[in-house]
C-alpha positions as CSV (number, residue, x, y, z in Angstrom):
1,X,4.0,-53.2,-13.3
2,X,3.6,-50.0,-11.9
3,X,4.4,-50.9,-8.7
4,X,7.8,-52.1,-9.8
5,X,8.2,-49.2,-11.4
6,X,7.7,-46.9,-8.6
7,X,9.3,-49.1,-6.2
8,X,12.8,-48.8,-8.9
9,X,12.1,-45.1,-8.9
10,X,12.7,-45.5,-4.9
11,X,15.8,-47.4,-4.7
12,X,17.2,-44.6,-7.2
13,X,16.3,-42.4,-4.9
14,X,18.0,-43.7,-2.4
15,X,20.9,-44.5,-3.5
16,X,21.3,-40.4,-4.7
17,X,21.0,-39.8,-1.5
18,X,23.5,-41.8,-0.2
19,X,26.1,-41.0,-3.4
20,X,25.4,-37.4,-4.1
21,X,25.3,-33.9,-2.3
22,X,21.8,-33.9,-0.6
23,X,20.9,-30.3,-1.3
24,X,21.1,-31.2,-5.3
25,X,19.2,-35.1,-5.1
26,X,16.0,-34.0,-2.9
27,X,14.6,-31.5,-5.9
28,X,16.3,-33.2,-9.0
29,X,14.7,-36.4,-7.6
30,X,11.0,-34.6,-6.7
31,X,11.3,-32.6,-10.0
32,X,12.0,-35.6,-12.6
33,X,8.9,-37.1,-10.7
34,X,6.6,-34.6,-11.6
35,X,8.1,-34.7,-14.8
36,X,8.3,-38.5,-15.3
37,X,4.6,-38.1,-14.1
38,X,3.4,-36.0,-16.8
39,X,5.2,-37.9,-19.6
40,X,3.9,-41.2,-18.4
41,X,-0.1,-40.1,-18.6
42,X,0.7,-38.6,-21.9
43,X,1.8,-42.0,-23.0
44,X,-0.8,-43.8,-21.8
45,X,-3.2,-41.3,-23.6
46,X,-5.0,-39.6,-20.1
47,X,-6.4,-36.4,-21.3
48,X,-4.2,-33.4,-20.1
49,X,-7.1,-30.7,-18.9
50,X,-5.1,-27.7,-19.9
51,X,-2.0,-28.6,-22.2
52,X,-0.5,-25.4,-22.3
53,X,-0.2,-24.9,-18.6
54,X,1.0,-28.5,-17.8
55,X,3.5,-27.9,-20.8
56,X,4.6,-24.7,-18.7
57,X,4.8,-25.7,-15.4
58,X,7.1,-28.7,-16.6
59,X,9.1,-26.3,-18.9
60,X,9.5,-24.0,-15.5
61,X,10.6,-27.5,-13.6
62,X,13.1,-28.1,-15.9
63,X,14.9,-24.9,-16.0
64,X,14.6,-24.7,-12.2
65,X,16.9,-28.0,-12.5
66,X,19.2,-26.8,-14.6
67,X,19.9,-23.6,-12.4
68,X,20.5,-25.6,-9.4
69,X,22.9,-28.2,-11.3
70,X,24.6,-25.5,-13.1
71,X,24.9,-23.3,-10.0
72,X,26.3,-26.4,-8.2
73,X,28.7,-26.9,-11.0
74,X,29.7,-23.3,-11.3
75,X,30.6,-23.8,-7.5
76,X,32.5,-26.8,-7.9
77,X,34.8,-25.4,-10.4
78,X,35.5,-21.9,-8.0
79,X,36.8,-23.8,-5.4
80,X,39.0,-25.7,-7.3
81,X,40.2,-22.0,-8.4
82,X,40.9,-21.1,-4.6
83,X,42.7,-23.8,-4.4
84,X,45.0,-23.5,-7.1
């Protein structure tokens, strides 16, 4: 099972990169996998060595996602403007 599931988590991959702007899929894609990472151990009940760290460093992933998406956004919309 966890071999399908990685090998899913490839052909999404994949297929971002071949429908979406390559400068936004490469660290959405290697972000959520850190992410995805950490939320999967905590499911299966592996001990996190330092909690408050891990919590952090995925809080800091997270946010550095939502920069690049919203500043990817924020330059979708200006050249639409120009346009106009």
């Amino acid at each position: 099972l966890p071999y399908a599931l990685n090998q899913s988590g490839s052909l999404v991959f994949y297929f971002l990169l071949a429908n979406s702007d390559l400068s936004m899929a490469v660290p959405i894609c290697n972000a959520m996998a850190l992410l995805f990472s950490f939320v999967t151990s905590w499911l299966l009940g592996e001990p996190i060595q330092k909690p408050f760290q891990t919590a952090l460093g995925a809080s800091l992933v997270l946010a550095g996602v939502t920069v690049c998406v919203s500043s990817q956004e924020g330059e979708g919309g200006h050249e639409q403007q120009q346009e106009l």
